[in-house]
C-alpha positions as CSV (number, residue, x, y, z in Angstrom):
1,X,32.6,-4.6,6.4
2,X,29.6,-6.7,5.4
3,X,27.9,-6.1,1.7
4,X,23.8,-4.5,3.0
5,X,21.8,-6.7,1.6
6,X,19.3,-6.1,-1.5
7,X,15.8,-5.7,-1.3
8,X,14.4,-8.9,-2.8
9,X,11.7,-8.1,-5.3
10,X,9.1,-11.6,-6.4
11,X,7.7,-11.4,-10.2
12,X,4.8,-13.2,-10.5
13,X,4.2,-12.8,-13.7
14,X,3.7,-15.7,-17.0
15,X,5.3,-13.3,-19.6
16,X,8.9,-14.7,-19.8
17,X,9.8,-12.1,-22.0
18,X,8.6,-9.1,-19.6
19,X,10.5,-11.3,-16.5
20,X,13.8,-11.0,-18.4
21,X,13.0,-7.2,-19.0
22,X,12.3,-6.3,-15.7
23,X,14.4,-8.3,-13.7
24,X,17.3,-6.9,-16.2
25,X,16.8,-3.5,-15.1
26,X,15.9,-4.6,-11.4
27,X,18.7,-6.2,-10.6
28,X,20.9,-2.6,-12.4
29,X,18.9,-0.9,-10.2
30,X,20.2,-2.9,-7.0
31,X,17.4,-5.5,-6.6
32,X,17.7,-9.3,-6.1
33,X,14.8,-11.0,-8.2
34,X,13.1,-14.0,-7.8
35,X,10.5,-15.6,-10.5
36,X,7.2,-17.3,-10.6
37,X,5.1,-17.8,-13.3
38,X,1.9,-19.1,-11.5
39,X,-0.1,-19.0,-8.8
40,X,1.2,-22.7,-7.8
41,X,5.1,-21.4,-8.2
42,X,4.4,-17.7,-6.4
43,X,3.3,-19.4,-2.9
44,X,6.4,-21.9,-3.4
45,X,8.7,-18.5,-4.3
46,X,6.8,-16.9,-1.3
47,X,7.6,-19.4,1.1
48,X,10.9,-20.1,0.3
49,X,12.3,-16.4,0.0
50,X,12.4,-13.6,2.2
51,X,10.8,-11.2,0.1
52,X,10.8,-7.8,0.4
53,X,7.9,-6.7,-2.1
54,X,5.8,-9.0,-4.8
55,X,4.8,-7.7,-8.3
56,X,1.3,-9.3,-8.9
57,X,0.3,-9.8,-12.5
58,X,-3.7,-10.5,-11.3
59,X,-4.2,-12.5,-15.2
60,X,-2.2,-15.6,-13.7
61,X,-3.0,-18.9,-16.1
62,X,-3.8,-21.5,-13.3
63,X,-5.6,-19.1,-11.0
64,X,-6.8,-15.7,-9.9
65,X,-4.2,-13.6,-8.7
66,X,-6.1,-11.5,-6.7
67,X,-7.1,-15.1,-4.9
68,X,-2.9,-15.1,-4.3
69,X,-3.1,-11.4,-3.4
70,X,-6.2,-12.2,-0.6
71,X,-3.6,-14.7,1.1
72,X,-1.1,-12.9,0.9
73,X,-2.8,-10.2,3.2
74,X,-4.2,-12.8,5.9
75,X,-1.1,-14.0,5.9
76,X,0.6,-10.9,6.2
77,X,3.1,-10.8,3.4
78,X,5.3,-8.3,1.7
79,X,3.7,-5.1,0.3
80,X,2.3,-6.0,-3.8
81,X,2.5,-3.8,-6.7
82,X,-0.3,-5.8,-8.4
83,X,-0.3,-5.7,-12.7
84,X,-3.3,-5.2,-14.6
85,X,-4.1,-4.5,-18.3
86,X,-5.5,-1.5,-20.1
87,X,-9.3,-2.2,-19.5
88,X,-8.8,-3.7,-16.3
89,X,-10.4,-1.0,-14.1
90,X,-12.1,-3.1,-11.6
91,X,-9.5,-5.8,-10.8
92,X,-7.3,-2.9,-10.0
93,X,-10.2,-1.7,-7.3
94,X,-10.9,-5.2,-6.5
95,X,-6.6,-5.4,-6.1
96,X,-6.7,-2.0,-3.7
97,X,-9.3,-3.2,-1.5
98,X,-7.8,-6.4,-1.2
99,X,-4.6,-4.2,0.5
100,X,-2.6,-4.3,-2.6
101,X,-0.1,-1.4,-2.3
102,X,0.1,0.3,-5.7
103,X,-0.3,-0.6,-9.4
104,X,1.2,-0.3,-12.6
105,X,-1.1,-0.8,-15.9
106,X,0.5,-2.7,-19.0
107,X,2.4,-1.6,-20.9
108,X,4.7,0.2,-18.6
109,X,8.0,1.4,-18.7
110,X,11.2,-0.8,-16.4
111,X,12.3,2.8,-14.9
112,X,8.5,3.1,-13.9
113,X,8.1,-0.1,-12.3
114,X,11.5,0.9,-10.9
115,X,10.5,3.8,-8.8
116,X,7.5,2.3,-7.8
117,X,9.4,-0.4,-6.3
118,X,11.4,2.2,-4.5
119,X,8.7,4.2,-3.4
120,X,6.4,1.2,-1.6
121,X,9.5,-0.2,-0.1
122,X,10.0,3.7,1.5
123,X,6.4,3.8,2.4
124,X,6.3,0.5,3.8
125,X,9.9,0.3,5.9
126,X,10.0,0.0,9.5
127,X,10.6,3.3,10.6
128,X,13.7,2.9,11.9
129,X,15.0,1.8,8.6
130,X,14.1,5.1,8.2
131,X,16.8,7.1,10.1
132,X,13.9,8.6,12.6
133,X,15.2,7.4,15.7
134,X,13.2,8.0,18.9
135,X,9.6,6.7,20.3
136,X,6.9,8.1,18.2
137,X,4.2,10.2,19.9
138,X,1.1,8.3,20.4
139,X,-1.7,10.1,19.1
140,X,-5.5,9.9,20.9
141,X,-8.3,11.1,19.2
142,X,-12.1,10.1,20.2
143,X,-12.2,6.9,20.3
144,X,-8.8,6.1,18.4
145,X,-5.3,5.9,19.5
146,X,-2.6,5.9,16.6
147,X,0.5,4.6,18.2
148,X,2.8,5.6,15.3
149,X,5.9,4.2,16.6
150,X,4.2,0.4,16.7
151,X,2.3,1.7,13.3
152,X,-1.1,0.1,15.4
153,X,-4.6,1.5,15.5
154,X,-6.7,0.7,18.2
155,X,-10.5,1.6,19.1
156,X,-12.3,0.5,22.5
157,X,-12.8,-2.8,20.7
158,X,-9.3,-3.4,20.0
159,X,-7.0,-3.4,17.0
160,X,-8.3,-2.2,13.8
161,X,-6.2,-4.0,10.9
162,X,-5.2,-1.8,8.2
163,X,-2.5,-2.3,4.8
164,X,0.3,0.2,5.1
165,X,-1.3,2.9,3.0
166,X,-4.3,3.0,4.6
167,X,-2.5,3.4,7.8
168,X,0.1,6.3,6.6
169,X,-3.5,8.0,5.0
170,X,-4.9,7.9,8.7
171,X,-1.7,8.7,10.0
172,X,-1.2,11.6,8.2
173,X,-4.6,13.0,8.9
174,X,-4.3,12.2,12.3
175,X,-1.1,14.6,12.9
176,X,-3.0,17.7,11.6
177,X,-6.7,17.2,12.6
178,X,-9.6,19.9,11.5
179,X,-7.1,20.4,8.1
180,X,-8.3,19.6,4.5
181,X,-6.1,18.4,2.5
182,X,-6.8,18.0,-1.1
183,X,-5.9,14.9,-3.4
184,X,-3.3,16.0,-5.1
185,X,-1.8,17.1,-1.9
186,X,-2.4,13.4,-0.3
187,X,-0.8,11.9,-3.2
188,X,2.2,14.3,-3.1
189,X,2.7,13.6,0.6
190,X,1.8,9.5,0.6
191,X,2.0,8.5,-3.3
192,X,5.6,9.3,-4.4
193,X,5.3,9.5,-7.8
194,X,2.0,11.0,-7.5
195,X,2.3,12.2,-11.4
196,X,1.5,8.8,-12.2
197,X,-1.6,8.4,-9.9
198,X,-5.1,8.7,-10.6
199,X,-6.6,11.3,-8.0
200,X,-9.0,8.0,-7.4
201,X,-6.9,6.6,-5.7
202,X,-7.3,8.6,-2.8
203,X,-10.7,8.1,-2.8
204,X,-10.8,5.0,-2.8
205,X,-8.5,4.1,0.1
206,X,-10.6,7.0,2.3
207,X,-13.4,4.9,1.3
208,X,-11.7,1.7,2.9
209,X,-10.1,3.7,5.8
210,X,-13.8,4.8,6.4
211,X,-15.2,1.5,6.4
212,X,-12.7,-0.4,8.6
213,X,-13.4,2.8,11.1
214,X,-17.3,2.1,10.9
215,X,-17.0,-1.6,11.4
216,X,-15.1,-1.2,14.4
217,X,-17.5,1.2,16.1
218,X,-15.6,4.4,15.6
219,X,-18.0,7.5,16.0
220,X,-15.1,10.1,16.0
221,X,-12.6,11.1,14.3
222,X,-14.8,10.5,11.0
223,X,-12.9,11.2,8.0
224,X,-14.9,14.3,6.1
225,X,-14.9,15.2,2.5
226,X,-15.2,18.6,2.0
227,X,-16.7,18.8,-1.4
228,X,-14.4,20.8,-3.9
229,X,-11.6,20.7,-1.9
230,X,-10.8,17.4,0.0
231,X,-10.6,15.8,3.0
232,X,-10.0,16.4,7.0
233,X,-10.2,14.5,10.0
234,X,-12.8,15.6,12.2
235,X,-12.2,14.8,16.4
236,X,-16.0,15.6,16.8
237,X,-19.1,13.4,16.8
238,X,-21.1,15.9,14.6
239,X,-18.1,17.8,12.3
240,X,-19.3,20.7,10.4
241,X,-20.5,20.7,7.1
């Protein structure tokens, strides 16, 4: 019976010292790991590998990595679990709406890197990697239709173009529309791990989900917040509140 192959994780990342640490405990943890330490070396690693998910230091020396992270997206890559530092608040932002997946902030710990691995590689598998066999209901809603088996948006323009995250947050507020759902409850349900996560998070990819929705023409559903408490999808043009 043939081995099942392991998820190959990239590290891009110039600190040879954190490459040995994490692709130690990586590779316990059942990963294959392949290397690059710049920008030049990632797209060579990236071409050359089938990988499964990147970790994205963005403080690359020969470039920007969220320049590497930008081309990833248009060219449809693997999820990223982009890297930051400390201070670094607004190249993680810049990272998320670039489509970035999650992040980790230095220092972090090789079992949290770890289960963050795990958990974008869950969020992001096909979903019949997922054991859910069976065409996925097709969802219509004003001017939207979620086809959730094909993991597509459309509008009456056409396809709207969306990471994986943004798409499971519309999903899931798409399968229950008219109910508010708090952040804490959106990252319990999307974020595993969600004890690690900065409620922020969530607003920031409604923000994004909202604006894609905008620039395609959608009127309705809008995405509401309901101040105090969270957020709902609303089917109507003019949603209460």
């Amino acid at each position: 019976m043939p081995a099942t192959r392991r998820p190959v994780v990239a590290l891009i990342e110039d600190e040879p010292d954190l490459v040995a640490m994490s692709r130690a405990y990586l590779e316990r943890e059942g990963f294959a790991v392949v290397s690059a330490h710049d920008v030049r070396s990632a797209r060579a690693v990236l071409r050359g590998h089938p990988v499964d998910l990147a970790v994205l230091d963005l403080g690359l020396p020969d470039g920007n990595g969220l320049d590497l992270l930008r081309g990833m997206r248009d060219e449809d890559g693997p999820p990223v679990i982009i890297v930051t530092g400390r201070g670094e608040e607004t190249d993680r932002v810049l990272g998320l709406e670039l489509g970035a997946d999650d992040y980790v902030v230095k220092p972090f710990s090789q079992r949290e890197l770890a289960a963050r691995v795990r958990a974008v590689l869950r969020r992001t598998a096909p979903r019949e990697d997922r054991g859910k066999a069976g065409r996925r209901p097709v969802l219509r809603l004003g001017d939207l239709v979620v086809d959730t088996g094909a993991r597509q948006v459309r509008s009456v323009g056409g396809p709207i173009a969306f990471t994986p995250r943004e798409y499971a947050l519309l999903e899931f507020l798409s399968a229950s529309p008219g109910q508010t759902f708090s952040p804490g409850q959106l990252l319990e349900r999307l974020w595993e791990g969600a004890d690690w996560q900065d409620p922020a998070t969530v607003t920031e990819h409604v923000y994004r989900v909202r604006r894609k929705l905008l620039a395609a023409g959608v009127g309705a559903p809008r995405i509401t917040t309901v101040r105090g408490f969270g957020y709902r999808l609303d089917v109507a043009d003019d949603p209460p509140g």
